[in-house]
C-alpha positions, 0 to 999 in steps of 0.5 A: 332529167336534162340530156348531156350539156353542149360541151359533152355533146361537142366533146362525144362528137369530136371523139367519135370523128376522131375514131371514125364511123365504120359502114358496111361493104353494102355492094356485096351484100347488094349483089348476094341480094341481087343473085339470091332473087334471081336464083329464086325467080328462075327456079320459079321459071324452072318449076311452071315451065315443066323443066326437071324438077333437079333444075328449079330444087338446084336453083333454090338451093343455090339461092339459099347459099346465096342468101345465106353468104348475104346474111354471113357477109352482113352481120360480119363486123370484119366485113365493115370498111371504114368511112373515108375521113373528112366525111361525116 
């Protein structure tokens, strides 16, 4: 079985720029990763240093909110940016 011809496959690519490729805002989800770990390590800090146990189940909740959001904000397709054009 033959694949598509090089005339389709220019035709396909031409109107795909032409459309223009989306990616995702990956600085937020970034910095929602970013926050979420941090969450998790402090409350980690909070938990062997014998702090109240409310300040290391507050920073794990909080990281689960943080980690959650991530989630929201990465399999939200209004969430994409399109790409610049000219690029590819």
């Amino acid at each position: 079985m033959r694949g598509p011809s090089k005339d389709q496959l220019a035709a396909w690519t031409a109107e795909t720029k032409r459309v223009g490729f989306r990616q995702r805002n990956w600085s937020v989800v970034r910095r929602l990763a970013t926050l979420a770990v941090a969450l998790l390590l402090a409350g980690l800090v909070a938990s062997l240093l014998d702090y109240p146990p409310t300040l290391a189940a507050a920073c794990w909740v909080a990281a689960a909110i943080a980690g959650t959001a991530m989630l929201v904000w990465f399999f939200d397709r209004r969430r994409f940016k399109p790409r610049p054009p000219g690029t590819s």
